[in-house]
C-alpha angles and dihedrals in degrees: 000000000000088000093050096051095040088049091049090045085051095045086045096056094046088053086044097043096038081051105052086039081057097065107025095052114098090204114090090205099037084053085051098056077045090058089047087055091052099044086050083052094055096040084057089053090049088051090050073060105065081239101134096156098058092047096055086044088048090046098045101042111026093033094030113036116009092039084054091048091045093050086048098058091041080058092045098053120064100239098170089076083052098052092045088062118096116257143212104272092177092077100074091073105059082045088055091049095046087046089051088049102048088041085065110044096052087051087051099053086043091053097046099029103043099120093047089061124081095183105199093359101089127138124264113244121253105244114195123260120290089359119122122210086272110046088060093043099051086040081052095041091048092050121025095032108021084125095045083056105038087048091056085039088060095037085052092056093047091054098050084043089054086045099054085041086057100042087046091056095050088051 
């Protein structure tokens, strides 16, 4: 069970730190590799999961693929135009209020909920009988949630078309 929580508390802070790097580098490549950092790090936690299936799908298309589209178009657009331009510097301090919110909230319910969490000690879920992580996960994905999927299949479509739109106009 140590092995188990110190590899949750590893795979937390790579999500965390990958996260926080995403949005605090100024570089649009160097918060993509961020990104990167952060997706591994959830594919890890899938994987504390028993979840194997979703941690070869996260490897292979958010790291693999969409991370690589995503790079691609960073590389394709001239970014640097874009960084010289002046930006919005009130924003930081309504950042640094929500921060501050959301900081304290999740202190609060720690503090007075401490003995409700069992951070890392969940149970496993019951899966039916004669029926693998995958099996429940693609019968739930084809019937509660066959919109919710059809409309990211379509968004996703309609990103790699606009992609294509955007690299043809630049040949």
């Amino acid at each position: 069970m140590l092995i188990d929580t110190v590899l949750f508390y590893l795979f937390a802070l790579l999500v965390l730190g990958g996260g926080i790097l995403t949005i605090t580098r100024r570089s649009a490549v160097h918060s993509a590799v961020s990104l990167i950092v952060s997706l591994l790090g959830v594919a890890g936690l899938y994987l504390l999961q028993q979840a194997e299936f979703l941690f070869a799908v996260q490897i292979v298309l958010y790291v693999g693929g969409i991370m690589v589209l995503f790079l691609f178009v960073i590389m394709l657009v001239n970014l640097d135009l874009a960084a010289k331009e002046r930006q919005f510097n009130r924003q930081w301090l309504v950042a640094l209020v929500a921060v501050a919110a959301v900081g304290a909230q999740v202190s609060y319910f720690i503090y007075r909920g401490k003995d409700s969490f069992h951070i890392a000690e969940g149970p496993q879920a019951l899966l039916p009988p004669g029926m693998g992580n995958t099996e429940v996960l693609a019968d739930s994905l084809f019937s509660e949630y066959l919109l919710p999927f059809e409309i990211a299949s379509v968004l996703l479509l309609v990103a790699v078309v606009g992609s294509v739109v955007m690299a043809k106009k630049r040949i």
